[in-house]
C-alpha positions, 0 to 999 in steps of 0.5 A: 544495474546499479545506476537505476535506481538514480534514474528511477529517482530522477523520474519520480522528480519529472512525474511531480509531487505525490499527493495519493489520498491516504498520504492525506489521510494517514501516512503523515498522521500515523507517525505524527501520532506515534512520536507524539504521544497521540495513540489512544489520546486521538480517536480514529481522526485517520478512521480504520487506517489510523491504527496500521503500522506506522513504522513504514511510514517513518521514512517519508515523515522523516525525510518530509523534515529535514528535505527539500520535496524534490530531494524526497522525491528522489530518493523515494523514487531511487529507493524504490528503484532497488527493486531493478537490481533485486530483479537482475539478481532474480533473473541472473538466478534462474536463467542459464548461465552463458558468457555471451552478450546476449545472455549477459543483457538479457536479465538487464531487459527483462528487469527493466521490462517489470519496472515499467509495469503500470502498478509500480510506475503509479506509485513511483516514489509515493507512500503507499508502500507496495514498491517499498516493501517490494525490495524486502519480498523480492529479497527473500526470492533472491536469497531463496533462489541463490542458495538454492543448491546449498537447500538441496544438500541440506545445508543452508540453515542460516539462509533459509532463516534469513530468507524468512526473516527478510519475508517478514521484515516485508509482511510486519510493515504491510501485512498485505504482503502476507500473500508472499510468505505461504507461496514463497514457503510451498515453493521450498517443498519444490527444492529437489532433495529428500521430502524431510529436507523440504519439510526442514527449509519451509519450517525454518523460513516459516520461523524466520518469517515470524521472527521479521514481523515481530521485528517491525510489528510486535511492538505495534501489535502489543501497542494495540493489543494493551490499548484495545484488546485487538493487535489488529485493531480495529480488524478482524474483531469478530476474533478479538472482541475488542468493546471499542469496535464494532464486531465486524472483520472490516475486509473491503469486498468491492474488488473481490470475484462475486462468484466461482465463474469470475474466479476462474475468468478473474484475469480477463475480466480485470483487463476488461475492467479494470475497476474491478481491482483498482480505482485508477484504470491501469492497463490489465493487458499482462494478466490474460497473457500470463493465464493463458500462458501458465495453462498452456505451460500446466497442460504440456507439464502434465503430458510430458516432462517439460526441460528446457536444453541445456539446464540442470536439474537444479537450474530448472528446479529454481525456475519451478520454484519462482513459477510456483511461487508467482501462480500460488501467491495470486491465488492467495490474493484472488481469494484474500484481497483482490485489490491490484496494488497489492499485486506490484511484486508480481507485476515486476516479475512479470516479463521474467516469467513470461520468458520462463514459461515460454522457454517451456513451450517452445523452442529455444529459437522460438521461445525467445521471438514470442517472449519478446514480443509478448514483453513488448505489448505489455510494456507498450500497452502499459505507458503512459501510466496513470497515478494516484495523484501528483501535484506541481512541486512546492516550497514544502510538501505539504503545510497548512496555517492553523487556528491558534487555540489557547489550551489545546488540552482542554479542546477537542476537534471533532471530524465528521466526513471521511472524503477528502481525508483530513488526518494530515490536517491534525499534524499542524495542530499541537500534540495534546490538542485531541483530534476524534472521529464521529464517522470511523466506520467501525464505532461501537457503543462503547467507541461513543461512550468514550467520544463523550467521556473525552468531551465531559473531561476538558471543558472545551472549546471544542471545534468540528473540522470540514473541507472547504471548497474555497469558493468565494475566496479562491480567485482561481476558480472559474463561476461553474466551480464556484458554484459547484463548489458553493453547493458541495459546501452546503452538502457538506454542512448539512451532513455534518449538522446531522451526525452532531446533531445525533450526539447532541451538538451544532455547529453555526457555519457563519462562525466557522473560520477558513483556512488555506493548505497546501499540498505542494503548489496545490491549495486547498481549504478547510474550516474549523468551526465552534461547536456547542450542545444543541440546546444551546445558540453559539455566541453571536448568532440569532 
């Protein structure tokens, strides 16, 4: 069990180095700002994503410092495969208990069956945080699961703390795991003692929970509470009417159900479709089967009392509970997010509670023969998996050279497109050189106010930051990229030339200046160009 996780971490090695597109856009930049003194100095360079925690993000940035990108690889890669052994603890809690081999191996199998989940295996030592925080959602249920009786006898007040506290040690650091904690919280008013009991053990996990965020959020909601008026900034305005954003709720609602009757067919659509719900296409083979499972197992509980032979009411009291948690947590992602990365803690119980559920539905010579069966077409259909990105391995993770400018104090740095992100790009620029977004998604009036402020305060020069395919320059590049490329760039400058122009600014490509960046062995480039008031010709231009 605990020699897993190595293995998870040699496997993040052989898939090659992250390069996901919000680790370019924010997880460098955010903790970059943070220790730097950039927050509220810098302007959206990361858009919304700019101001989400960056406490999370600490680990890689830390790691990115003093490690060579192999030995970060891996020991993301181990980390998260601590979730195999939080999922054995998980299965050794709710299977019956037997001292034969069989029984001994089998929540061996159904872990790692969950850990070769197409979700988890995509972001497998990367910095999205799903399979991070996983190991704090995944040891709440552990420690739900394992004092579970102590629950039931009204004892346990410590734990239950603990649980909720581990719960929101989880949430502070990705508030989409906020799904986790109303579902873990219902599934204690399922432990089998008196109602006043159940009301004690979900109030005092709630109280736990809360106090788990304060501790790996508060600081950052006060941040940007005192900051902009808004812990949330620059969500959920509409509640806080913060003047630097505009009044919108920022919810992303292209991977939501249009409908009720999507709603309720939601699984088989995804799994038809899985763009629907992520922007890779990973297998969605696990989600039919577990709907129609969890209706065959409702429709046979409600016609007679469902017990599996030989086990307690307590034992049967916590499979319940994880069932119940499981069924009421994807309901509360259906109608919050409906993007599937945020589901990865489900998808790692997954073969657990196929077996579950088919120990209700059948006999146990049979339930044992169809949960296999039903594992292994999931974990087959599921390799290999996609990913968000990797690139060959370099010297560094990530580097790029820089324009040397002579009072970063006095400069600023405009940028003007949101794709391909360019917030890592600040991370190599000196702290007190200010990095503003024109194009954040979420301006206000008073957002621009500032943007002109900042500029009327340090007499410049200033300098707009673009992409750059690299054509003409990158020898690697065959004629229809070049081309390809050429016209991209044109795009590019073109775009960029109107939203100046709408602040009163231009910019001359031929005076921009070309740098190389690198994503481990990958090359890329970008442009910094000078930027002048538009009624004004740069120096040297007819």
């Amino acid at each position: 069990m605990w020699f897993m996780p190595v293995v998870f971490g040699l496997l993040s090695i052989a898939m090659r180095q992250d390069s996901n597109w919000d680790l370019r856009n924010y997880h460098l930049y955010n903790p970059f700002a943070w220790l730097n003194g950039k927050v509220g100095l810098d302007l959206a360079p990361a858009q919304m994503q700019t101001y989400f925690n960056p406490t999370i993000d600490l680990l890689y940035y830390g790691l990115d410092k003093i490690a060579p990108p192999r030995v970060l690889g891996f020991v993301m890669g181990a980390i998260h495969g601590l979730n195999f052994v939080l999922l054995v603890a998980i299965a050794r809690a709710v299977l019956p208990v037997a001292r034969n081999g069989r029984q001994i191996r089998l929540p061996l199998c159904l872990a790692m069956a969950g850990m070769l989940g197409p979700g988890f295996i995509a972001q497998l030592g990367n910095t999205m945080g799903d399979n991070l925080t996983a190991l704090f959602i995944l040891g709440a249920v552990w420690l739900v699961l394992r004092h579970w009786e102590a629950f039931a006898q009204a004892r346990g007040t410590a734990q239950v703390l603990l649980a909720g506290l581990v719960m929101g040690l989880g949430v502070g650091l990705k508030l989409t795991n906020g799904i986790y904690a109303p579902a873990l919280c219902v599934a204690l008013l399922l432990v089998p003692a008196a109602f006043a009991v159940r009301i004690q053990m979900a109030f005092l996990f709630g109280v736990g929970v809360l106090a788990g965020m304060a501790i790996t959020a508060g600081h950052w909601f006060w941040k940007m509470w005192t900051l902009f008026g808004n812990p949330l900034y620059p969500q959920f305005n509409t509640l806080f009417h913060s003047p630097m954003a505009a009044a919108t709720g920022i919810a992303d609602l292209r991977f939501m159900p249009h409908d009720l009757v999507e709603k309720v067919l939601w699984p088989f659509i995804f799994a038809m479709h899985p763009e629907r719900v992520s922007e890779i296409r990973l297998s969605m083979v696990a989600w039919p089967i577990l709907y129609i499972a969890f209706i065959a197992f409702i429709f046979t509980t409600l016609r007679r009392h469902s017990a599996v032979a030989g086990t307690d009411v307590s034992e049967r009291s916590r499979a319940t509970a994880l069932l119940a948690f499981f069924a009421l947590s994807y309901l509360v992602w259906l109608n919050l997010f409906g993007i599937y990365r945020y589901l990865v803690l489900l998808e790692l119980v997954t073969p657990l509670v196929v077996w579950l559920i088919a120990q209700r539905l059948f006999s146990r010579q049979l339930a044992g023969k169809v949960a296999g069966l039903l594992i292994l077409l999931i974990v087959v259909s599921s390799v290999p998996s996609k990913n968000w990105g990797r690139v060959g391995w370099g010297k560094q993770t990530l580097r790029a050279e820089v324009t040397a400018i002579a009072n970063p104090a006095q400069s600023l740095v405009l940028t003007v497109h949101v794709d391909p992100p360019m917030g890592w790009i600040a991370t190599y620029y000196p702290p007190d050189l200010a990095f503003v977004s024109l194009v954040p998604g979420f301006e206000s009036e008073r957002y621009l106010q500032r943007v002109t402020e900042m500029m009327a305060q340090r007499s410049g020069p200033f300098y707009v930051l673009l992409s750059d395919s690299g054509a003409g320059v990158d020898s690697r590049m065959s004629a229809q990229r070049t081309q390809s490329g050429i016209a991209r760039d044109a795009q590019i400058n073109q775009d960029a030339g109107r939203v100046l122009a709408a602040r009163g600014l231009q910019f001359a490509a031929a005076a921009c200046v070309r740098h190389p960046a690198y994503v481990g062995n990958d090359r890329l480039y970008y442009r910094m160009c000078p930027v002048t008031p538009l009624a004004s010709t740069p120096a040297g231009q007819p």
